[in-house]
VEXTIKOL-547847 format. One line per 5 residues: their letters; for each residue x, y, z of C-alpha. Coordinates in pm, whole numbers, plus 50000, padded with zeros to 5 digits. Example, Ala and Ser with C-alpha at 12.3 -4.5 7.8 and 13.67 -1.06 7.14 Angstrom:
REM residues 2
AS = 51230:49550:50780; 51367:49894:50714
END
This chain:
REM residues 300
XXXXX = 78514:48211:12451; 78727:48265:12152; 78804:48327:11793; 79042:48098:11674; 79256:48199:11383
XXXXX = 79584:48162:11149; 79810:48397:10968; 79956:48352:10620; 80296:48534:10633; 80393:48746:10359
XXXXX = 80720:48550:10367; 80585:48321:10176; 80565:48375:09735; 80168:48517:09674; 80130:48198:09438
XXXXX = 80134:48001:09816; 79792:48141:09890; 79547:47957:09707; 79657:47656:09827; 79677:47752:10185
XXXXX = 79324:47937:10158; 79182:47596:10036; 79339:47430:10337; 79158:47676:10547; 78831:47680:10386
XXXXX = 78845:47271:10377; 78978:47227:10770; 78700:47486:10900; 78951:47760:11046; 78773:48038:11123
XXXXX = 78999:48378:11036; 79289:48384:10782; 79464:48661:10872; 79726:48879:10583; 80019:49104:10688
XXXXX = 80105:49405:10419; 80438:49392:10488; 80689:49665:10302; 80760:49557:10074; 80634:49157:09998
XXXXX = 80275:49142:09960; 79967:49352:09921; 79693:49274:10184; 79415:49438:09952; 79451:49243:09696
XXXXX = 79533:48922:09939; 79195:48958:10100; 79010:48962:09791; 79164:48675:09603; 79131:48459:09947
XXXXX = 78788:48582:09985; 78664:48465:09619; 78824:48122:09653; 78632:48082:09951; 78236:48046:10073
XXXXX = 78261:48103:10477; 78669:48164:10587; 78686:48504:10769; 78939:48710:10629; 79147:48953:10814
XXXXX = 79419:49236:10704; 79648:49325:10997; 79739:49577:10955; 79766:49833:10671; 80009:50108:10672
XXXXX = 79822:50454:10727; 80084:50676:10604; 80150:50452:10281; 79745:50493:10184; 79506:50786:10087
XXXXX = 79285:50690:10319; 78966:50776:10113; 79154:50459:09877; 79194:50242:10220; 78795:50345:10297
XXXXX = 78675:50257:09927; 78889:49940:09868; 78705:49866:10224; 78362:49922:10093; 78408:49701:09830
XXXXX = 78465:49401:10016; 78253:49461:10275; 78019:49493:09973; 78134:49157:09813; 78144:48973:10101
XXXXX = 77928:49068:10360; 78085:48970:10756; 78370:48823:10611; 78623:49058:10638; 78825:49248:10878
XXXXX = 79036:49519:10835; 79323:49699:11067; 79505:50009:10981; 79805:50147:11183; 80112:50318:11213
XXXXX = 80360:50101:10976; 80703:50045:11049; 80838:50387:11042; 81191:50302:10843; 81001:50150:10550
XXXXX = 80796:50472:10548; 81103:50673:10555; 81245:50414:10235; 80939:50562:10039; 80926:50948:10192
XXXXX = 80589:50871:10359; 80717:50892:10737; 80493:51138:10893; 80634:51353:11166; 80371:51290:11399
XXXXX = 80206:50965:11347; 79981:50991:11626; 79823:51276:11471; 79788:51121:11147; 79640:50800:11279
XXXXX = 79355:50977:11467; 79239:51185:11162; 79289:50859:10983; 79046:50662:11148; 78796:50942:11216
XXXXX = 78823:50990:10856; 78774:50624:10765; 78476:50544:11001; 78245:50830:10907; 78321:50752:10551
XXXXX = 78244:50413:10588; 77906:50506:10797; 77826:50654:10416; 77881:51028:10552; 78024:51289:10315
XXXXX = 78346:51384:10503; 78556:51758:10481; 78864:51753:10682; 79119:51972:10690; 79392:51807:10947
XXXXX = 79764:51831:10914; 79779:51485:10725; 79399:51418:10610; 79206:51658:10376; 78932:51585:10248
XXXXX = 78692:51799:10010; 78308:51653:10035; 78412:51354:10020; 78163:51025:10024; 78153:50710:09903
XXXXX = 77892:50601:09639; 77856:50208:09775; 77897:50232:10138; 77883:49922:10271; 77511:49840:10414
XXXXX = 77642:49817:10809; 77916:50043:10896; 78183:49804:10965; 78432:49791:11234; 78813:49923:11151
XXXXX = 79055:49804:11411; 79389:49995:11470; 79720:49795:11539; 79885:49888:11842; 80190:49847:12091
XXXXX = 80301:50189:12251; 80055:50319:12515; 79925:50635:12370; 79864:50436:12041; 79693:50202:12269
XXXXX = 79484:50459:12400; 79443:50617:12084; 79258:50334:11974; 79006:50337:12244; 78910:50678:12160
XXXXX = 78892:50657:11809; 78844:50256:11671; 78648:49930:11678; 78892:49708:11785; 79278:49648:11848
XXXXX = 79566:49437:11680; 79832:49346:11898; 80098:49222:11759; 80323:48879:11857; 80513:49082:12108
XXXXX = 80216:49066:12369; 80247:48845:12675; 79940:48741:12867; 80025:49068:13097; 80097:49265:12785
XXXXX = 79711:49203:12677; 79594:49310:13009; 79796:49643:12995; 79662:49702:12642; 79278:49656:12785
XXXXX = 79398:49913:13092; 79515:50148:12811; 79207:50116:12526; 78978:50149:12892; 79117:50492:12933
XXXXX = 79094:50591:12609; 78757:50492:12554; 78656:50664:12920; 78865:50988:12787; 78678:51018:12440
XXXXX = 78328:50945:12670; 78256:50640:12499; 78078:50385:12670; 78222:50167:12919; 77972:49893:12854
XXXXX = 78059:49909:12487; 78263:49655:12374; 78612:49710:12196; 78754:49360:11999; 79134:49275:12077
XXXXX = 79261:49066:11832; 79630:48904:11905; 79891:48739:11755; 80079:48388:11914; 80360:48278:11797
XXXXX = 80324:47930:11751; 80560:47617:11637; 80481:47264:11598; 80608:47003:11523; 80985:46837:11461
XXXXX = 81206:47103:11613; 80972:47315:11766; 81077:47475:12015; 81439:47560:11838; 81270:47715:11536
XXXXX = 81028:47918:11787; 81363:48030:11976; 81550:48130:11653; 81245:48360:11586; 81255:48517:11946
XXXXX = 81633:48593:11907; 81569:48743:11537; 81260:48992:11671; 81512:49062:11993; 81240:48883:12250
XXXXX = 81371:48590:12411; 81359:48753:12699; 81037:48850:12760; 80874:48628:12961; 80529:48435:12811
XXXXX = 80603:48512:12441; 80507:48235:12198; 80435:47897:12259; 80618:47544:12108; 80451:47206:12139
XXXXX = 80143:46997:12071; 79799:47101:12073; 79736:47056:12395; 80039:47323:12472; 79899:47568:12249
XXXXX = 79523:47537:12341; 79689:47616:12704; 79906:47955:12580; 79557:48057:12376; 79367:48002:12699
XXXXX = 79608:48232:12900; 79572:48514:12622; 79178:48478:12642; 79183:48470:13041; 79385:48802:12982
XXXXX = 79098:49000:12757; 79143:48863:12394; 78866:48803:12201; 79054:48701:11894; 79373:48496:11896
XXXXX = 79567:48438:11540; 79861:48171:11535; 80146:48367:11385; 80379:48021:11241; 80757:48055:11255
XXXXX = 80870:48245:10915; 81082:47914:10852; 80724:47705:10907; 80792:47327:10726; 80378:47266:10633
XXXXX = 80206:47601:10656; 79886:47394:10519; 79946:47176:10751; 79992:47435:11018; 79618:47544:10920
XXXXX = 79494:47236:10949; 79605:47222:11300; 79483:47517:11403; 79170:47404:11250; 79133:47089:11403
XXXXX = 79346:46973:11667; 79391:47324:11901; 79052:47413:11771; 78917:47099:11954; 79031:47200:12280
XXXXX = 78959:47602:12324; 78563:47730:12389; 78449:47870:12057; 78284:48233:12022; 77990:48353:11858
XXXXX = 78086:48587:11571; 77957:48955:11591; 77825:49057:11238; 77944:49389:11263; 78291:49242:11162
END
């Protein structure tokens, strides 16, 4: 059973939203997710405006940069729309692309480090605990937030490299994984958040959300424009990577990521995408038709 969802890439001007949000809203997609990209488009502020123009669309932010963010900021802009919009909203924080760190003298030395105190930070702030910390990146001074939101929400953490993988067993909700996950990639990624979880004695019964990302083209000249994109990231040769074709095709490549342990998959269009309303719309309603829908957990 699975979540079905589409991203709105940052590629595109912030005046494109609205219009694609209202396309989502109207077809009956489920998630919208937003990238905060260095340096293109804020996902805080994304989320929100998508989340007003809207009554029921699910709104995901995957992923925001830890070591660009105060994370008692991240953990009180998170509040607030948990607040606004109750089970509407998910959030993912992570490691950010290291060079654009660097470009604005953020790059931490040890990101690993900073991502754990991050999210431990984060999640007993957003449980409405007053937090001290005194870590080698977080520091925190009685710090708690006056509108918690009323459930402690999930946080996800976005992840590739196996110790960030594992990392987020230990210490988050959920996991991101980005476009560059195969089928076999996903299963890896549940071997690795499995031993995290077992090493920080979590629960093995406990469930931990994987959300990822398929790149997806449709349409006149499909399959070029989804080759173009491979060759630009450096992955056309990794075997099972994005998907070009009808809905039938894609329903097939999202059924092959579910079989492999995601919960949530997100159709990630080609940056060059002709119609990305019309790319909503048949996410919505044509590959939505043919894969098993979940039931949403209202923890977020």
């Amino acid at each position: 059973m699975t979540t079905l969802g589409a991203v709105f890439r940052p590629q595109l001007a912030p005046e494109r939203l609205r219009p694609l949000v209202r396309a989502a809203e109207e077809s009956g997609l489920e998630e919208l997710w937003l990238w905060e990209d260095c340096f293109l488009e804020s996902g805080v502020a994304a989320a929100s405006a998508a989340l007003a123009w809207t009554e029921r669309l699910h709104v995901g932010v995957g992923l925001l940069p830890v070591p660009l963010r105060n994370v008692a900021l991240t953990s009180m802009e998170a509040a607030t729309l948990h607040r606004l919009f109750p089970g509407r909203v998910s959030l993912a924080v992570g490691h950010g692309v290291q060079d654009w760190m660097a470009q604005v003298g953020v790059r931490p030395a040890s990101p690993l480090t900073l991502l754990r105190e991050y999210l431990d930070a984060m999640r007993a702030l957003l449980r409405g605990e007053q937090v001290t910390a005194d870590g080698q990146y977080v520091r925190l001074d009685k710090v708690a937030l006056d509108w918690p939101p009323t459930r402690a929400p999930h946080v996800l953490a976005g992840g590739v490299g196996p110790r960030t993988l594992r990392l987020s067993g230990e210490s988050a909700d959920g996991t991101v994984l980005d476009a560059s996950a195969s089928p076999e990639g996903v299963r890896r990624a549940r071997r690795l958040i499995a031993e995290g979880r077992a090493a920080a004695g979590r629960p093995a019964e406990g469930h931990h959300t994987v959300v990822v990302y398929l790149l997806t083209a449709t349409g006149p000249g499909a399959a070029d424009r989804l080759r173009a994109e491979l060759v630009r990231e450096g992955k056309e040769s990794v075997p099972g990577l994005g998907v070009a074709g009808d809905a039938e095709a894609v329903a097939r490549a999202v059924q092959r990521l579910t079989d492999a342990g995601a919960d949530t998959v997100v159709l990630q269009p080609t940056a060059d995408e002709p119609d990305p309303e019309g790319f909503v719309r048949f996410v919505a309603g044509e590959v939505r038709a043919l894969v098993p829908r979940a039931a949403r957990s209202s923890a977020g």
